[in-house]
Every structure is written in structure tokens, then in C-alpha cells.
DODO-926076 format. One record per atom (N, C-alpha, C): residue in three letters; x, y, z. Coordinates in steps of 0.2 Angstrom, whole numbers, padded with zeros to 4 digits, always signed. Layout:
# DODO-926076
ALAXYZ...
This chain:
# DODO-926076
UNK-0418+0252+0597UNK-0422+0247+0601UNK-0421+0249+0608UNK-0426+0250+0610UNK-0426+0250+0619UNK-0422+0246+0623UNK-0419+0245+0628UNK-0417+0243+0631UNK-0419+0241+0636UNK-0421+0234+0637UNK-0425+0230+0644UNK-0422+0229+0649UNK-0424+0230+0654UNK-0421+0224+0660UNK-0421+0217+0658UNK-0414+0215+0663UNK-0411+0210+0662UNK-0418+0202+0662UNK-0422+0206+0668UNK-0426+0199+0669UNK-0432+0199+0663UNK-0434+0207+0662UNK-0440+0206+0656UNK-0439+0202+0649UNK-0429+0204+0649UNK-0428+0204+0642UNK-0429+0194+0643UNK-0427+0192+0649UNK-0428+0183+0650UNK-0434+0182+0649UNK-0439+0184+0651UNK-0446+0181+0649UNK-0450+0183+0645UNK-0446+0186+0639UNK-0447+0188+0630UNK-0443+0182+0628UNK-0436+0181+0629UNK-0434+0177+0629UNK-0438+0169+0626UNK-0438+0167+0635UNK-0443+0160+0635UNK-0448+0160+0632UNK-0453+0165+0633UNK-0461+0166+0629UNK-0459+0162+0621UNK-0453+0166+0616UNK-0452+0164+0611UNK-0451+0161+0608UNK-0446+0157+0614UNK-0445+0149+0614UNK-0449+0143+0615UNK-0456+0145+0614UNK-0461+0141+0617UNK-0466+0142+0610UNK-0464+0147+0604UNK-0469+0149+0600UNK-0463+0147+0595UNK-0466+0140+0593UNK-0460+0138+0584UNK-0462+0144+0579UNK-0455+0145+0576UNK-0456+0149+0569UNK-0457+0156+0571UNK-0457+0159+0579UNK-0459+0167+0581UNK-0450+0169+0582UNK-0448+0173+0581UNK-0440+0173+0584UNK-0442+0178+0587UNK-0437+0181+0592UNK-0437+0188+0599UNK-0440+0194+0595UNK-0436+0195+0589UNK-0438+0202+0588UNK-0444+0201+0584UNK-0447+0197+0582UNK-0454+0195+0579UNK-0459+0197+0584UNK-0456+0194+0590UNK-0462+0196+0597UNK-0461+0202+0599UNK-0457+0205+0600UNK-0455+0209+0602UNK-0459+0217+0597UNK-0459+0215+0590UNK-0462+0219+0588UNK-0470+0217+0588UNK-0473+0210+0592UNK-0479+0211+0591UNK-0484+0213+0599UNK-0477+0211+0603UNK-0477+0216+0610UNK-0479+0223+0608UNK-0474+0227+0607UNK-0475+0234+0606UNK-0481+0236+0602UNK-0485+0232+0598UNK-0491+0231+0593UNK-0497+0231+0599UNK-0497+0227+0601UNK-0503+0224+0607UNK-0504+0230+0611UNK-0497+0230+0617UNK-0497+0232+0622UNK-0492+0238+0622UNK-0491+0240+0619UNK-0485+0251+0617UNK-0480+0249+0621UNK-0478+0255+0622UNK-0471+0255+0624UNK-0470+0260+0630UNK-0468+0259+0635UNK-0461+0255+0634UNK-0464+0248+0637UNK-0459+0242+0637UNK-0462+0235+0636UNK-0460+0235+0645UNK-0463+0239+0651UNK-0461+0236+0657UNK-0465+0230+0661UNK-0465+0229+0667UNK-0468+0223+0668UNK-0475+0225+0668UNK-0478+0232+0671UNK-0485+0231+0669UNK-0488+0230+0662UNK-0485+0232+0656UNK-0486+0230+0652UNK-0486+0224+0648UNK-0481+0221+0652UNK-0480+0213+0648UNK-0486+0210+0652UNK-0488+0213+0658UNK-0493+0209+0660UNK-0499+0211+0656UNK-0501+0214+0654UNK-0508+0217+0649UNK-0509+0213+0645UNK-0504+0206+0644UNK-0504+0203+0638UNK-0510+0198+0638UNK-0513+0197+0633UNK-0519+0190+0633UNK-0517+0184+0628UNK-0518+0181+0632UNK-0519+0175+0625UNK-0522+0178+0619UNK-0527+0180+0619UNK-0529+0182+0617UNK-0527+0186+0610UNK-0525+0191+0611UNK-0520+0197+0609UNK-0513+0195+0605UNK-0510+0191+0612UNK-0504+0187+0606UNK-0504+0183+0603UNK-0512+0178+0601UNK-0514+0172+0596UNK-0515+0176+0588UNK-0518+0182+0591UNK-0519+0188+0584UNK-0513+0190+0581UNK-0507+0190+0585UNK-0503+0196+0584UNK-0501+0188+0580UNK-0498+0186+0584UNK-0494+0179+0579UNK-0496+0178+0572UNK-0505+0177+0573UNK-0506+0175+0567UNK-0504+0182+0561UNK-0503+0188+0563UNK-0503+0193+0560UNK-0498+0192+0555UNK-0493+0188+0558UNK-0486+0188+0554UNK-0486+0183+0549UNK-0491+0181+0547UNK-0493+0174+0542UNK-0501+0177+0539UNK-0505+0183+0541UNK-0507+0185+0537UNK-0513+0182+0540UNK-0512+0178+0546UNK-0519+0175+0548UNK-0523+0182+0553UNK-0526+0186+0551UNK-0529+0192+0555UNK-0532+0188+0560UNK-0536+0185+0562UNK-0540+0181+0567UNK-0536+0176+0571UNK-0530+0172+0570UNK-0525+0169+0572UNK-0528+0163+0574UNK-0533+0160+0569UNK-0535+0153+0570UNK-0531+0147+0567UNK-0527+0149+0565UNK-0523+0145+0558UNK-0516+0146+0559UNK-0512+0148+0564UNK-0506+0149+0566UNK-0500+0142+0568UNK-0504+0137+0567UNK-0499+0131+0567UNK-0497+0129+0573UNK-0498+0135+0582UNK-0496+0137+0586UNK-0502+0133+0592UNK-0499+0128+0595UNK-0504+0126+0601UNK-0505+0130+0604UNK-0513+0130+0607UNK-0517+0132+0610UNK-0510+0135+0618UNK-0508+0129+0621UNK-0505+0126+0628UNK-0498+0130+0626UNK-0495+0130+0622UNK-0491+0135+0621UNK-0490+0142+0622UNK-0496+0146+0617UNK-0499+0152+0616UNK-0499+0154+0626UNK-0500+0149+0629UNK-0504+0149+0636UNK-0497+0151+0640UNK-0493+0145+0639UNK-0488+0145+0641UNK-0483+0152+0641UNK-0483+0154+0633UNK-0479+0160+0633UNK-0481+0167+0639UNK-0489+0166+0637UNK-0492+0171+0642UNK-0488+0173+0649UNK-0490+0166+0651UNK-0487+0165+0659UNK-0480+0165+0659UNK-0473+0166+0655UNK-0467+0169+0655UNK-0468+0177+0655UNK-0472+0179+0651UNK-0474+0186+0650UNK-0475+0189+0655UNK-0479+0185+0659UNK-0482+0188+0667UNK-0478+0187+0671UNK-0471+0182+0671UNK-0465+0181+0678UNK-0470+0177+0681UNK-0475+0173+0679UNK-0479+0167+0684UNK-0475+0160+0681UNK-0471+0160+0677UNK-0470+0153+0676UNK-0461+0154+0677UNK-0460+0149+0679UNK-0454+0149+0682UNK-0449+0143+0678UNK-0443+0145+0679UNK-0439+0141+0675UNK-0435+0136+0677UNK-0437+0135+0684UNK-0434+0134+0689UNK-0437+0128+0692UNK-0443+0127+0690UNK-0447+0121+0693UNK-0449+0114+0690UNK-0442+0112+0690UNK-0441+0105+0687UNK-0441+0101+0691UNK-0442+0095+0685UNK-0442+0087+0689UNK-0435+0085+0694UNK-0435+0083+0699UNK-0430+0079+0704UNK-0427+0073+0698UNK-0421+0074+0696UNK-0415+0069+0691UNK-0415+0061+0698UNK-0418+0057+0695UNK-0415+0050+0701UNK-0410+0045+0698UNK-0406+0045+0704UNK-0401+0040+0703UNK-0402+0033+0698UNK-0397+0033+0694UNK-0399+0025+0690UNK-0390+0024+0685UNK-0389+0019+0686UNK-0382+0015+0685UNK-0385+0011+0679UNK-0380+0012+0673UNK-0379+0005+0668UNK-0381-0002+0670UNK-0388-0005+0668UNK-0391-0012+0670UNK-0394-0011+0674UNK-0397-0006+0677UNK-0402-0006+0682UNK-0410-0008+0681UNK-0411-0006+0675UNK-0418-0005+0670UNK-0417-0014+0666UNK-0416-0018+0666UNK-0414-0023+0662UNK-0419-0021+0656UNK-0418-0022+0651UNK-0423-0023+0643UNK-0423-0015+0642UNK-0421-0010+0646UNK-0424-0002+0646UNK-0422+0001+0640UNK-0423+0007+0638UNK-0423+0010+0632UNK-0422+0019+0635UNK-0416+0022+0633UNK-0418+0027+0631UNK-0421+0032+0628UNK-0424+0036+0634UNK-0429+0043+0630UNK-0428+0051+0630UNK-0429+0051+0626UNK-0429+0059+0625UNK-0434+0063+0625UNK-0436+0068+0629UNK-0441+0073+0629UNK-0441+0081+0628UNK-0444+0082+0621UNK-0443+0089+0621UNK-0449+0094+0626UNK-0444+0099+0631UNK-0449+0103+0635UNK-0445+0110+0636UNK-0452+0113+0638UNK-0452+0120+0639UNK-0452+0122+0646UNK-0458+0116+0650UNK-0458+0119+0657UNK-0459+0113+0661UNK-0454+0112+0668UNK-0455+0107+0673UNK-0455+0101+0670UNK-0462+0096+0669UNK-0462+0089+0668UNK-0464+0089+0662UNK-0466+0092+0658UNK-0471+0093+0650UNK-0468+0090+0645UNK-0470+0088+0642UNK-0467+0086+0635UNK-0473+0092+0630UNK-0467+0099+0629UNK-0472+0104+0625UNK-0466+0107+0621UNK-0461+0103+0618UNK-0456+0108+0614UNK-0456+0105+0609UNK-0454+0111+0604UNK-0451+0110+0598UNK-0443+0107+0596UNK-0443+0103+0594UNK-0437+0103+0592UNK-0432+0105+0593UNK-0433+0112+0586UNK-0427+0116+0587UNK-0428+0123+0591UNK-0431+0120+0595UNK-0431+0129+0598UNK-0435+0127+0607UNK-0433+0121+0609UNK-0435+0119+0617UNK-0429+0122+0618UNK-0433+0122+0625UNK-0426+0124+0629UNK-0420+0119+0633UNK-0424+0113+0635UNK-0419+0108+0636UNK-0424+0102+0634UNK-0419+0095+0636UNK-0423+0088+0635UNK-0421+0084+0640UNK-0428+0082+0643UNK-0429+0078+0649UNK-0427+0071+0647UNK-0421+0067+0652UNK-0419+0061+0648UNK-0421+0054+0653UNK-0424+0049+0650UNK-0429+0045+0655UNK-0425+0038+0651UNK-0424+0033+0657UNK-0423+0028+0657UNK-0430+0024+0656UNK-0431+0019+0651UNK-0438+0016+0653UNK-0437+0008+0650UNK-0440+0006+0654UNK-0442-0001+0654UNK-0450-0003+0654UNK-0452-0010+0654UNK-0459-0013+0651UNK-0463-0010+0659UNK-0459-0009+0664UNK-0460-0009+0671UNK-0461-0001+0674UNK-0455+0002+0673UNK-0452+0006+0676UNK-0448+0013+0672UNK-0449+0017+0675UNK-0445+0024+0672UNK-0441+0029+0675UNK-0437+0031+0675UNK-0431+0034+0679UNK-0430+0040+0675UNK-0429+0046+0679UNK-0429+0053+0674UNK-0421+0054+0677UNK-0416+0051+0672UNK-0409+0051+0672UNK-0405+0056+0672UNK-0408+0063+0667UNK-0404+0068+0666UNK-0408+0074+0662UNK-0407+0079+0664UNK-0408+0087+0660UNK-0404+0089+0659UNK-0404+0089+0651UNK-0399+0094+0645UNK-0403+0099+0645UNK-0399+0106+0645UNK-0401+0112+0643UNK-0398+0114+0636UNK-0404+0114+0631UNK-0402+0117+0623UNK-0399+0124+0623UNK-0400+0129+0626UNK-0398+0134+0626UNK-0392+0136+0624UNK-0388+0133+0623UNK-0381+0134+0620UNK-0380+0132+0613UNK-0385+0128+0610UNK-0388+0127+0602UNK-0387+0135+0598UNK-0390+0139+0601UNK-0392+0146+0598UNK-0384+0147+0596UNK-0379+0148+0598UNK-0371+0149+0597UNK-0370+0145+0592UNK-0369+0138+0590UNK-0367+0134+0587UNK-0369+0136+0577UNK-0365+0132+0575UNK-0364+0133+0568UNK-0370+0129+0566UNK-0371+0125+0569UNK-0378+0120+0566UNK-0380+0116+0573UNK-0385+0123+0572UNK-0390+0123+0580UNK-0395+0115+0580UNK-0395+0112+0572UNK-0399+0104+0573UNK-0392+0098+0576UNK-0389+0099+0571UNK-0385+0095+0573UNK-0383+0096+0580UNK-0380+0102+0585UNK-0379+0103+0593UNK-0384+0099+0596UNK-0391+0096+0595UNK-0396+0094+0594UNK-0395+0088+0596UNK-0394+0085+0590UNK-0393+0079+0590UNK-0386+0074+0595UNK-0384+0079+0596UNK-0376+0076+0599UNK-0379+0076+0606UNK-0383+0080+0607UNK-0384+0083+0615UNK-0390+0075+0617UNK-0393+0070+0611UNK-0397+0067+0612UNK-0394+0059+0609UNK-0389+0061+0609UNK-0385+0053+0603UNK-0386+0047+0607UNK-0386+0050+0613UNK-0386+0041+0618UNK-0393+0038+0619UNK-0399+0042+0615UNK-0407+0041+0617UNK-0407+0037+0610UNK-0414+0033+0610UNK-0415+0029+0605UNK-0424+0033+0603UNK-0425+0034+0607UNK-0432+0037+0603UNK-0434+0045+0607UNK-0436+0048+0606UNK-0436+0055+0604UNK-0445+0057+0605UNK-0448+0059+0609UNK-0454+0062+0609UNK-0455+0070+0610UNK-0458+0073+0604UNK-0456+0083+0602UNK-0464+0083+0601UNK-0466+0090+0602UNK-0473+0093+0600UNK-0474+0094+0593UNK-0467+0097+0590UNK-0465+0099+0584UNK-0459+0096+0580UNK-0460+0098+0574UNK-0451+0094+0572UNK-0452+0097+0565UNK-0446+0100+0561UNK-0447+0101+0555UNK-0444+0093+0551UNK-0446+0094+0543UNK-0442+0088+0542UNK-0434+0087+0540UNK-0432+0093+0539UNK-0424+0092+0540UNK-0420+0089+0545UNK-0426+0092+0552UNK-0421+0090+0558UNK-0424+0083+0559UNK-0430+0081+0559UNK-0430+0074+0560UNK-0428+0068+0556UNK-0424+0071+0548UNK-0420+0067+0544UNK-0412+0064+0548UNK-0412+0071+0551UNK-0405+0071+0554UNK-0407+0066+0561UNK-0410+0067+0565UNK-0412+0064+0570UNK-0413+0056+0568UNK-0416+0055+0564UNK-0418+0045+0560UNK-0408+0044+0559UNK-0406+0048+0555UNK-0400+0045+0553UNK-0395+0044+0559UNK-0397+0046+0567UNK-0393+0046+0570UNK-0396+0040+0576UNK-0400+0036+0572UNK-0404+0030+0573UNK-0409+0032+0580UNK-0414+0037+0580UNK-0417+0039+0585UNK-0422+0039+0583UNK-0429+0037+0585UNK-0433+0037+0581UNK-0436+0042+0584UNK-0440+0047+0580UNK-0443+0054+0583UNK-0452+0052+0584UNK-0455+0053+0589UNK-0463+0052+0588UNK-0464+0059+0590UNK-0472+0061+0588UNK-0472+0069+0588UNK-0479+0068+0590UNK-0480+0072+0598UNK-0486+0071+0600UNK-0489+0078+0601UNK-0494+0081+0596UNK-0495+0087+0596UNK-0499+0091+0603UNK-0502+0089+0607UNK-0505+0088+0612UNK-0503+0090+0617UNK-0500+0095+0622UNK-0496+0096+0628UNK-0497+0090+0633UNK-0493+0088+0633UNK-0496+0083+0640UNK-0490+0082+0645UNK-0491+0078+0652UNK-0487+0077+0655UNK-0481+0070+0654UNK-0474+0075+0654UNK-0468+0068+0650UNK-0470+0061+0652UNK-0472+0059+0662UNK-0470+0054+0665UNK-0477+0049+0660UNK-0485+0053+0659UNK-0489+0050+0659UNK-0490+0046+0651UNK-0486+0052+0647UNK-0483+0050+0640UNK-0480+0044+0640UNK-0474+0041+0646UNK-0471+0036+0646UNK-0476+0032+0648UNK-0479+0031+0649UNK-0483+0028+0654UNK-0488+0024+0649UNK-0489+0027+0645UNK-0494+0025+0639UNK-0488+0022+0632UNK-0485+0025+0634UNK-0479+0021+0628UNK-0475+0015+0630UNK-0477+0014+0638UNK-0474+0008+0640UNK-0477+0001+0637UNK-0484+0002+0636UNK-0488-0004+0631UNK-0485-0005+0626UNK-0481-0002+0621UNK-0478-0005+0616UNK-0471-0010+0617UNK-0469-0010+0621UNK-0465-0017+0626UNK-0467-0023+0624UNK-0476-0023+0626UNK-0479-0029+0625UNK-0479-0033+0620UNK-0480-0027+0613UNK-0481-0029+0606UNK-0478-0024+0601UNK-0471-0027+0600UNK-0466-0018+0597UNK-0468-0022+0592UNK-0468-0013+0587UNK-0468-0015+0582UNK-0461-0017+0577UNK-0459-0017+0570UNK-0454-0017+0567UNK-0449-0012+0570UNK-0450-0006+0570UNK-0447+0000+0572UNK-0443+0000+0580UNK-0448-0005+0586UNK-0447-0004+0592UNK-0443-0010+0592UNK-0443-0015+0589UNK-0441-0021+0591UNK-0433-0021+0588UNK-0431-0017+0583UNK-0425-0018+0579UNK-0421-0012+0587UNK-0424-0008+0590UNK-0423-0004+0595UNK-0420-0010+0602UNK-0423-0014+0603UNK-0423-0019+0609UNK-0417-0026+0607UNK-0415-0023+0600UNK-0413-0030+0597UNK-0412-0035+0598UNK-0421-0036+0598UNK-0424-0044+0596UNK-0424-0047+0590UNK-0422-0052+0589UNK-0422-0056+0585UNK-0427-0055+0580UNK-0428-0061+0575UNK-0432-0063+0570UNK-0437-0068+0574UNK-0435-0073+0578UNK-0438-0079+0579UNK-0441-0072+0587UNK-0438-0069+0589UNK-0443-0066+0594UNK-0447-0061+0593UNK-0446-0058+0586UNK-0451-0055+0584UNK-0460-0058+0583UNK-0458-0063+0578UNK-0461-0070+0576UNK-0466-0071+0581UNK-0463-0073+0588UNK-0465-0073+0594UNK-0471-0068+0597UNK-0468-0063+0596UNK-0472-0057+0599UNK-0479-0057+0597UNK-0477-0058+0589UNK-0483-0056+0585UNK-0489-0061+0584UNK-0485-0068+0587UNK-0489-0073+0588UNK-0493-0073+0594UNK-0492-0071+0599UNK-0496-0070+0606UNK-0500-0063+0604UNK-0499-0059+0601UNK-0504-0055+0599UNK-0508-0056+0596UNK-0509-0061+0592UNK-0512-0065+0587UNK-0518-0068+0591UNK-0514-0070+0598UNK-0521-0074+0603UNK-0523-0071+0608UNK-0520-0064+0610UNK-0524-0062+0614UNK-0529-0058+0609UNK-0528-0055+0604UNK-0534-0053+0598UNK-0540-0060+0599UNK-0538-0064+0598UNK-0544-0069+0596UNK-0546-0070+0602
């Protein structure tokens, strides 16, 4: 096998990690397919969307690569690692926030690939944007970086420890073993297939405050007589 530069081999790296179910050397052999050899920076730049939605589908037998399971905003994203245009480096500002700050608040988890996005897979993002959220208010509290998962005995479960203190969990993807593991560590996992942006995601999840369901209410540990409640004022604003 060739031997890359330190930075080319990083943004085969990242691209991979942005494409569930493609590992390095899968790309790396559909790199050298597309765009020859040797794999230098002009040639990672050659790359198209286009070119690597085929190639991926080629590994599942999808010649056309319409049917690849792989988002559009992904395929994209990988691109732009390939080209050294997207940067690793261009994360959200972490803001200050203390135990009791948030009253009623709930921790979040966000699976991401790049900056503010909620665009990761599960088991193969590169870290998790951690957000304090309340019926009001949102505070991005902490970035975990997964990349240390890959080394570990049980890259799900390194996973889950990195995310034990959050109570719900929003991924682009999720297989179902890891999301067993995730419910059991009383987390609920929502899966928004969509790329979109984290803060806006919260922002629309913050209406479930109003009117939680089973799932969110046993999360806020409300009662029975306050469930009752909830579901009763929804009863009349419906009417």
C-alpha cells in the first residue's frame, strides 16, 4: 500500500468517518478506482460527488448508487474533507454553565461530523456536541471527541460512557445493537435522518416541554398527577 502524507492520510480519514458502513481501506480502494494513483492532493481533489456516490454504491452492488443508505449532505461532506476545504477545527464556542443554572433542563447529546451539525452516525461520528436544554434556553456545555472509541475493546460501549450523564441522544444513524445499549443506559436515542443544524434541532425539540410525552415526562420526573395535568391543558388548547 502507498504511503500518504500525514495530512492526506487525515482527510481519507475524516471523509470515512462521515460515510457509515465505508471503512479507510474501502475508500481508499474506491479513491484509487475513481481518481488512479498515486492518491495526491490533486487527485483527491478530482473527486466528485458524484464519482464517490457510485463508487460506494459499487461495494453493495448498487452500480448507479441511488440505493446506498448514505445521505446526500454526507456524500458532500466527505467531498469537502477530500478537498482540505472543510476544516476540523471550526467548532461551536463551549459556554459556561454550573449545576442549577438551567432549572427543569435536560441533558443532550448530539451526534456530529462538522462544527454545529447534527450529521453523525453513532458509531463512527467523530465527537458529541453536549447541550444543556431547558423549556427556554440552551447552553452547548461540552465537546467529547470519539476518536479514541476506535482503540477500545467495545467501541459501542466507549460510546456510551462518553455519553452516560445525557438523557436523550439525537444521531443521523444508529444500528440496532448500539441503540439497545444506549435505551439500557436510560438514554433515549431520536434519529433525525436529515442534516441539519444542532442549535435549530433544539430549538424545535424545545416544544416537547409543553406537552412530554410518556417517554419525556418519566425523563423530567413528573409525576402521575402532573402528567394528568399536562395532558389535560392539551386537551384544551386542541379544543
Amino acid at each position: 500500500m502507498e504511503a500518504l502524507d500525514r495530512e492526506l492520510a487525515l482527510r481519507i480519514a475524516l471523509a470515512a468517518r462521515v460515510l457509515p458502513g465505508v471503512e479507510v481501506g474501502e475508500l481508499l480502494d474506491i479513491l484509487h478506482e475513481r481518481v488512479g494513483t498515486p492518491l495526491d492532493d490533486e487527485a483527491l481533489k478530482r473527486v466528485t460527488v458524484t464519482n464517490l456516490k457510485t463508487g460506494i454504491g459499487s461495494l453493495d452492488g448498487e452500480e448507479d448508487g441511488e440505493d446506498i443508505g448514505i445521505g446526500l449532505e454526507n456524500i458532500k461532506l466527505a467531498v469537502r474533507y477530500l478537498w482540505g476545504e472543510e476544516s476540523d477545527e471550526d467548532l461551536p464556542q463551549i459556554e459556561a454553565y454550573r449545576d442549577g443554572d438551567l432549572p427543569g433542563s435536560v441533558r443532550v447529546a448530539v451526534a456530529s461530523n462538522a462544527g454545529n451539525l447534527l450529521n453523525g452516525h453513532f458509531g463512527s461520528c467523530l465527537r458529541y456536541l453536549i447541550y444543556q436544554l431547558s423549556p427556554t434556553d440552551m447552553r452547548l456545555v461540552d465537546i467529547r471527541s470519539a476518536i479514541e472509541a476506535d482503540d477500545s475493546d467495545d467501541r459501542n460501549l466507549f460510546r456510551v460512557d462518553l455519553i452516560r450523564d445525557c438523557q436523550v441522544l439525537f444521531v443521523q444513524t444508529m444500528g440496532g445493537p448500539a441503540a439497545a445499549r444506549v435505551i439500557r443506559a436510560d438514554i433515549y436515542p431520536i434519529k433525525v435522518p436529515d442534516v441539519i443544524d444542532a442549535s435549530e434541532k433544539l430549538k424545535e425539540f424545545q416544544q416537547v416541554f409543553k406537552a412530554p410525552p410518556p417517554w419525556f415526562s418519566k425523563i423530567l420526573g413528573l409525576s402521575a398527577e402532573e402528567r394528568k395535568r399536562f395532558r389535560s391543558e392539551e386537551q384544551v388548547v386542541e379544543e
